[in-house]
C-alpha positions as CSV (number, residue, x, y, z in Angstrom):
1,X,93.8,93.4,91.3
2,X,95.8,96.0,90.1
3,X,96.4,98.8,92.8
4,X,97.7,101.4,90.5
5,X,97.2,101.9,86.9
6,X,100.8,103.2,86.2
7,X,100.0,102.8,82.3
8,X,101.7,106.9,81.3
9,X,100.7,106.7,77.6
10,X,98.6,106.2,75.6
11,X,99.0,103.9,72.3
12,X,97.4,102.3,69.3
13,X,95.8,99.0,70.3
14,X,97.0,99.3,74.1
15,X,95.3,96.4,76.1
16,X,93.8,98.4,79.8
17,X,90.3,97.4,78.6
18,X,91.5,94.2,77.8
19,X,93.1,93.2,81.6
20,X,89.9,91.9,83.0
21,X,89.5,89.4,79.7
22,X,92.9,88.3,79.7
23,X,93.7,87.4,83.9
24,X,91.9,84.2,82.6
25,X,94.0,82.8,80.3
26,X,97.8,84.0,81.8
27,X,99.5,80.8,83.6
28,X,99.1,80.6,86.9
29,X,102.6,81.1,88.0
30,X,105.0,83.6,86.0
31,X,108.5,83.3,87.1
32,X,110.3,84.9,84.4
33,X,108.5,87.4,81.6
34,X,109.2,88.8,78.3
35,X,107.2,91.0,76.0
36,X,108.6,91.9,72.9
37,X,105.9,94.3,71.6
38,X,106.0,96.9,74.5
39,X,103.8,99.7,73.7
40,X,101.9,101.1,76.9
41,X,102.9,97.9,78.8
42,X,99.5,97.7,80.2
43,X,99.9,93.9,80.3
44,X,103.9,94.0,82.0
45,X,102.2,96.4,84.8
46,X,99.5,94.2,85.8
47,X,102.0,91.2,85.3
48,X,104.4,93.1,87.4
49,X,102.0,93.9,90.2
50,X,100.1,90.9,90.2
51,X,103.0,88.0,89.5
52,X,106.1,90.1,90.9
53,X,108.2,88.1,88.2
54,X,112.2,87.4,88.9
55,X,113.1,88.1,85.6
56,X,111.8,90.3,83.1
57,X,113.0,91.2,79.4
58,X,110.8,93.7,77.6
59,X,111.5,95.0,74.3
60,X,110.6,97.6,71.3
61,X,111.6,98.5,68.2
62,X,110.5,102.1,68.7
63,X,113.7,103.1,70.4
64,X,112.3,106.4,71.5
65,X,109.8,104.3,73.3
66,X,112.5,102.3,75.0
67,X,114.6,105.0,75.8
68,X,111.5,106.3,77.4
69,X,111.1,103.4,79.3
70,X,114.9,103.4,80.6
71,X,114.8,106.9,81.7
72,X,111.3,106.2,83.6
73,X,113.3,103.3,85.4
74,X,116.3,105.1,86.3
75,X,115.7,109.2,86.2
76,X,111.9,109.4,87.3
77,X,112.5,112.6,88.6
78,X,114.8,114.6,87.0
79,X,112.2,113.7,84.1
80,X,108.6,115.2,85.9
81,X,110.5,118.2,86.3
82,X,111.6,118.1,82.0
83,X,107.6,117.1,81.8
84,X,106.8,120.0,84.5
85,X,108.7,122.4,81.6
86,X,106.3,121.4,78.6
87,X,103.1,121.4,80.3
88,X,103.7,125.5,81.2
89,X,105.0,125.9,77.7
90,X,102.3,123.8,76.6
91,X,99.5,126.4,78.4
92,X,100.8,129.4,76.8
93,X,101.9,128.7,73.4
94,X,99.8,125.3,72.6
95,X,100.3,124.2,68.8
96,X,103.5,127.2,68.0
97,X,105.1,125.0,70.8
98,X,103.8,121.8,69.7
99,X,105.3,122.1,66.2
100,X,108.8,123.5,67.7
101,X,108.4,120.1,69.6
102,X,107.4,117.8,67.2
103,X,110.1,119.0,64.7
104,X,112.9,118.4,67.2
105,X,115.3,115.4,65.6
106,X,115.2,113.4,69.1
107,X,118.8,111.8,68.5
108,X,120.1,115.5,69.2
109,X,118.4,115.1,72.9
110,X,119.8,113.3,76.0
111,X,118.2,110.8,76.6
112,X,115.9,112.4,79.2
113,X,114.9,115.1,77.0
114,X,114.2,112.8,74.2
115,X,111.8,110.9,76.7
116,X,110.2,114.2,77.9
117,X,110.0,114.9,74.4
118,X,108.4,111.6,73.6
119,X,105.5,112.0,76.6
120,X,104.7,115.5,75.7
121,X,104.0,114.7,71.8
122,X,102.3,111.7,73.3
123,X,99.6,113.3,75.2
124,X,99.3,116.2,73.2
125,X,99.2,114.8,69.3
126,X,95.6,113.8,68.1
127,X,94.9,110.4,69.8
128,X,97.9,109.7,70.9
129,X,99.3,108.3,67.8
130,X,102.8,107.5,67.3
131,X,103.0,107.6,63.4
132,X,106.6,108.5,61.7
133,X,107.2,109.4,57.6
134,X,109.6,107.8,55.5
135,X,112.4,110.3,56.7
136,X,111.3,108.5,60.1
137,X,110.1,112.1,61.7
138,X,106.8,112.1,64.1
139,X,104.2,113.7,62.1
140,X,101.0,113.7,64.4
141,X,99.2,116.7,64.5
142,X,98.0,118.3,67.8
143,X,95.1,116.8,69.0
144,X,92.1,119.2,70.4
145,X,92.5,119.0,74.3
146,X,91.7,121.5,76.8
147,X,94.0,120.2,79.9
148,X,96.0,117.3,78.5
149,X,97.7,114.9,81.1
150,X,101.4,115.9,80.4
151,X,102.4,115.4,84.1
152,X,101.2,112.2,85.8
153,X,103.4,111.9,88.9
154,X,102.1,108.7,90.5
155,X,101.7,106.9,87.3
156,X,105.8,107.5,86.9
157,X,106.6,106.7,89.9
158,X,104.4,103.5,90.2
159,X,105.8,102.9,86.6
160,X,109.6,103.5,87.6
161,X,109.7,101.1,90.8
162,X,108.0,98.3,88.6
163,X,110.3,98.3,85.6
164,X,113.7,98.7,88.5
165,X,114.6,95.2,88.3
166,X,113.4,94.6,84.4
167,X,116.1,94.7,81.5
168,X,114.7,96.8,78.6
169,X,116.2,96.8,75.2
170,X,115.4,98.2,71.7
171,X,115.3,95.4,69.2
172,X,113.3,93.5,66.9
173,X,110.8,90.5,68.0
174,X,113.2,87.7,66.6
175,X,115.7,88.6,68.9
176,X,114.0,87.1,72.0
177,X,114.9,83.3,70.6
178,X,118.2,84.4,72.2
179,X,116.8,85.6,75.3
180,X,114.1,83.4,76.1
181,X,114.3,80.1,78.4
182,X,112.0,77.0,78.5
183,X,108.9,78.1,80.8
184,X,109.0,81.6,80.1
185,X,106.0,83.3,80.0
186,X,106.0,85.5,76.6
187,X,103.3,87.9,75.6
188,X,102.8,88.9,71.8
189,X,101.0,92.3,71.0
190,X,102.1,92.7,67.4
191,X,100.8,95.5,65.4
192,X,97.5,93.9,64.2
193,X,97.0,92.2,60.6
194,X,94.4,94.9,58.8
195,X,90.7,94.0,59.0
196,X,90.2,95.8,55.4
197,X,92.7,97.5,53.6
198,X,90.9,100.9,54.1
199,X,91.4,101.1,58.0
200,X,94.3,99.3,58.6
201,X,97.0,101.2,61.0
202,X,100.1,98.8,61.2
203,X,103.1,101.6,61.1
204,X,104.0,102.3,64.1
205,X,107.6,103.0,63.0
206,X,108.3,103.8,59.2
207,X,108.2,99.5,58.3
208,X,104.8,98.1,58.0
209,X,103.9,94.8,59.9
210,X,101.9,93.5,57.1
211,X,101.5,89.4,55.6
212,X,105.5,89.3,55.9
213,X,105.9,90.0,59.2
214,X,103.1,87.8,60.5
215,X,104.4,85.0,59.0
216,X,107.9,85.5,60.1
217,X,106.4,86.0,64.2
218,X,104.4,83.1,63.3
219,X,108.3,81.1,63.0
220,X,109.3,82.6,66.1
221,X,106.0,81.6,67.7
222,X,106.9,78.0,67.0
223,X,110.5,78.2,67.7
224,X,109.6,79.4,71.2
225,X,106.7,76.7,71.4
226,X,109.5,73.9,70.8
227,X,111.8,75.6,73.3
228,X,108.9,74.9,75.8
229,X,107.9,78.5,76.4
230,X,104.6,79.8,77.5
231,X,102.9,81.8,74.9
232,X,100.0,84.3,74.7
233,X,99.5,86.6,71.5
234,X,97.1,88.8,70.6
235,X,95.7,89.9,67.0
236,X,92.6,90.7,64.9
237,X,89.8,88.3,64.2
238,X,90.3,87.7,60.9
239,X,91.1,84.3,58.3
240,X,94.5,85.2,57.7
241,X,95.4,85.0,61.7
242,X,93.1,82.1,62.3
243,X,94.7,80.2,59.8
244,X,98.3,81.0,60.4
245,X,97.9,79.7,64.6
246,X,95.7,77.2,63.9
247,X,96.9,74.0,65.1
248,X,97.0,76.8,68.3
249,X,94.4,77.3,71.2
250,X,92.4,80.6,69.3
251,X,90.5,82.4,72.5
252,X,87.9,85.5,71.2
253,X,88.1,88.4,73.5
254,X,85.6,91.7,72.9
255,X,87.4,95.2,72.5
256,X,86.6,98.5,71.5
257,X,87.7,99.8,68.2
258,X,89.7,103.2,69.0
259,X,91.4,103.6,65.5
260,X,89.1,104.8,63.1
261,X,88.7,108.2,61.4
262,X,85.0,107.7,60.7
263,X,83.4,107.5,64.6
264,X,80.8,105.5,63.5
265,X,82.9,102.7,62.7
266,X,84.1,102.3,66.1
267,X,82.8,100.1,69.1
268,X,83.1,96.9,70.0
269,X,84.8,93.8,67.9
270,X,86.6,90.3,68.6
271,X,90.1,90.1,69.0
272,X,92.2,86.8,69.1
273,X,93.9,85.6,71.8
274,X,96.3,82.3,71.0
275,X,98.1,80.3,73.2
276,X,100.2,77.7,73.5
277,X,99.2,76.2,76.9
C-alpha cells in the first residue's frame, strides 16, 4: 500500500482511481520498468514505492512535462520556492496573472521556471487540462478555484526521491524498442481511442493519437511481446481496441468519466486493460 500519494498534477485520463483495480494484474516481481506514456505517473509512483524497481526508463512526448519531471528529480527545492512565487501572485492578481503566465513561450525559461511555469498553469487552468493550438501554445483557460493547490511540498519531495535513480527522457513511444530488455515490465497509457467522435479528447500535444497511432503502438506492442517483455496497456472499451489486441488477454476495469463538458455525461464506464502475460 502506497504510503504517500506523491502524484503533483493532475491530467487527462490519470489512473489514482485506477491503482486498486490494476495491483491485480501487474507481475509479481518488477525488476526493471518503463512507461512511455508518463502523464501524472500515478502508476510509476505506486510501482516505485511498492516494487522499488532497479531500473527505470520513463518517457513523454510533452517535453514540458519531462522537463518537469527532471527538475522535480534534481532541483525540488529551488522549485517550491519558483512555486511559492506564483501562488502569492496567484492570490492577488488571479486570471491578469494567469494570462501573463499562460502566454509565456516556455523555451525562453530555464528549465526550472518552465517547470514552475508548467505546475502553476496545471493547477490553476480549468480541469487541469494540458491542451496546446496549432502554433503549439497552452491555451486552457483559468479554471474557477478558490484555493488551488499550487504548492504541494510533500507530494515533491516524495515525488523527487522516487524518480532519483529513474532516467527520464522526452521522446516518442516507438523509441522504447531501443531501450527495452526481455522481462521488462512496460506499462502503456496512450491517449485513449474516442468513444464517439463528439467527446473524444486525444491532443494532448498539437498531434492527435487517433486510428494511426493505435495501430502503429499496436506494432510496437508486438515487437516488445516477441522481445519477451511484460506488457500492460490501458484504453477505452470500445470495437476498434478490442479488435486491434485481440489475440491479447483484454481485462475490463470500471472508471469514472472526468472529461466531458456536459456533467451529465460523466460517471462510471469500462476501460480495457491488455496484457501480455
Amino acid at each position: 500500500m502506497q504510503k504517500t500519494n506523491p502524484k503533483f498534477i493532475k491530467w487527462a485520463g490519470g489512473k489514482t482511481q485506477l491503482i486498486n483495480q490494476f495491483k491485480e494484474y501487474f507481475p509479481k516481481d518488477i525488476n526493471s520498468y518503463i512507461e512511455p506514456f508518463l502523464g501524472s505517473g500515478a502508476v510509476f509512483f505506486y510501482i516505485a514505492q511498492k516494487h522499488n524497481p532497479s531500473n527505470v526508463f520513463l518517457s513523454d512526448i510533452n517535453q514540458e512535462l519531462t522537463d518537469t519531471y527532471k527538475v522535480i528529480k534534481d532541483d525540488v527545492e529551488k522549485l517550491i520556492t519558483k512555486l511559492k512565487v506564483h501562488q502569492e501572485n496567484h492570490l492577488h492578481k488571479k486570471k491578469e496573472y494567469y494570462l501573463k503566465i499562460r502566454e509565456i513561450n516556455p523555451n525562453s525559461l530555464t528549465i526550472t521556471d518552465k517547470a514552475a511555469r508548467f505546475i502553476y498553469l496545471n493547477k490553476t487552468c480549468f480541469n487541469g487540462l494540458y491542451r496546446v493550438n496549432s502554433e503549439n501554445k497552452f491555451n486552457v483557460p483559468m479554471g474557477n478555484y478558490k484555493n488551488p493547490e499550487i504548492i504541494q511540498e510533500e507530494k515533491l519531495k516524495c515525488a523527487s526521491k522516487l524518480l532519483k535513480n529513474t532516467t527520464i527522457k522526452a521522446t516518442s513511444f516507438e523509441n522504447i524498442l531501443d531501450v527495452a530488455k526481455k522481462n521488462d515490465f512496460i506499462y502503456f497509457d496512450p491517449p485513449y481511442y474516442p468513444l464517439d467522435s463528439k467527446n473524444s479528447f486525444t491532443s494532448y500535444t498539437k498531434n492527435n493519437f487517433l486510428e494511426k497511432e493505435q495501430k502503429l503502438l499496436k506494432k510496437v506492442f508486438e515487437k516488445l511481446d516477441k522481445k519477451g517483455c511484460l506488457l500492460m496497456l490501458s484504453n477505452s472499451n470500445t470495437t476498434f481496441i478490442k479488435d486491434l489486441y485481440k489475440e491479447y488477454k483484454i481485462n475490463l476495469v470500471e472508471a469514472n468519466r472526468m472529461i466531458n463538458c456536459n456533467g451529465k455525461d460523466r460517471g462510471k464506464i469500462k476501460e480495457v486493460l491488455v496484457t501480455n502475460y
